[in-house]
C-alpha positions in Angstrom: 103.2 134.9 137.8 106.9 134.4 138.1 109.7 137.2 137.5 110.6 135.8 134.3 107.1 135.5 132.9 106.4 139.3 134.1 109.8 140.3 132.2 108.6 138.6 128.7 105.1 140.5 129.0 106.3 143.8 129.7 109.1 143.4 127.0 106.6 142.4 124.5 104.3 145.0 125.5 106.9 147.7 125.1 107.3 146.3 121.4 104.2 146.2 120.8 103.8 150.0 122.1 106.7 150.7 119.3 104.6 149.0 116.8 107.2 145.9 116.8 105.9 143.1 114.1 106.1 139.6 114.1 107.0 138.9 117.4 107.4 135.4 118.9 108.6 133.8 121.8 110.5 130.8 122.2 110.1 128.6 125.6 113.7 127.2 125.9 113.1 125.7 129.6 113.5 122.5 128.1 116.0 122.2 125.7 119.0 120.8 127.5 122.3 123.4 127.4 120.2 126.5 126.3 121.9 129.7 127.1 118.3 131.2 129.1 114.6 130.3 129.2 113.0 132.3 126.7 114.0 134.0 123.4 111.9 136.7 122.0 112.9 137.6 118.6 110.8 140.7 117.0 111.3 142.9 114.1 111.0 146.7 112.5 110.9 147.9 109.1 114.0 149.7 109.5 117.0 150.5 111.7 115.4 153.7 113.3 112.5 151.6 114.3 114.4 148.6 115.5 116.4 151.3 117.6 113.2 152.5 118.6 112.2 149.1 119.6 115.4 148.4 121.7 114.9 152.0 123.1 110.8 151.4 124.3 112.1 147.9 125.9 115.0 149.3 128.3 112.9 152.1 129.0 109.5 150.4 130.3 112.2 147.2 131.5 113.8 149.8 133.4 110.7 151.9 134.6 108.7 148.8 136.0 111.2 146.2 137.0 114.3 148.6 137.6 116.3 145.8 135.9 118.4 146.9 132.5 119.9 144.1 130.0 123.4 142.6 130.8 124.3 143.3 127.9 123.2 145.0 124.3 125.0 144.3 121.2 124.3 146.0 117.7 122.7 149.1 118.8 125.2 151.1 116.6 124.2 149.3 113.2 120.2 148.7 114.0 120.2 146.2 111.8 120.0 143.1 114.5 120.1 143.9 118.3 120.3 141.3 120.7 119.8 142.9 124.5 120.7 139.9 127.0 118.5 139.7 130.7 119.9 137.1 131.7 116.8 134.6 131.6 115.4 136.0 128.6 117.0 136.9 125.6 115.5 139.8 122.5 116.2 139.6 119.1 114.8 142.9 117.5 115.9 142.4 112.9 115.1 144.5 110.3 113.0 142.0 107.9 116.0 140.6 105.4 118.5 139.9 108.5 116.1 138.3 110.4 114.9 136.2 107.0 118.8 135.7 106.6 119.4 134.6 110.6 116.3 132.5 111.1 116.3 132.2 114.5 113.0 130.4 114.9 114.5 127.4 112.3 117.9 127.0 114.6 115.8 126.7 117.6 113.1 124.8 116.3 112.8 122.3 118.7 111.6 125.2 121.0 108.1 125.8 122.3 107.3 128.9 119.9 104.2 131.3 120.7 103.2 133.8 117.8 102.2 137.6 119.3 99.7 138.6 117.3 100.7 142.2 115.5 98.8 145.0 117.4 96.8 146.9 114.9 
């Protein structure tokens, strides 16, 4: 298993730990001119659980592979953070921004994989 592959599992099961819903990843290897190799794009019911979320993920990232995100953008709001690793890239929404942002649409020509919701 390669680094990057080992990164999207433990971020995913960090979320899933945090009871993160509808997660998916998309396999950008090969789209020509995409910013890193993997989205993830994930979502909570609200902003304390999407900050929750974000929280879990640098955490266990942290803990395990001692790596941290290059940058984290709307951790303030909770509404949509994006936390940037270089080769892979998480979305975490609340439900109407992700609905509004639809990710999954703009990068439809992606390979996407559907996480199935931990019960």
């Amino acid at each position: 298993m390669n680094e990057t592959t080992i990164l999207v599992n433990t971020i995913i099961e960090a979320l899933q730990e945090k009871k993160g819903r509808n997660i998916v990843t998309m396999d950008l290897t090969a789209l020509e001119g995409s910013i890193c190799q993997y989205f993830i794009i994930c979502q909570g019911n609200t902003p304390t659980q999407v900050s929750a979320l974000s929280d879990a993920v640098w955490d266990m990232v942290g803990d395990r592979l001692h790596e941290k995100p290059m940058g984290a953008v709307g951790r303030q709001e909770a509404q949509w953070i994006a936390m940037d690793y270089g080769t892979v890239m998480l979305h975490i929404f609340v439900p109407a921004i992700r609905v509004y942002y639809n990710l999954e649409q703009l990068w439809a020509d992606a390979k996407i994989t559907e996480i199935p919701d931990e019960l």
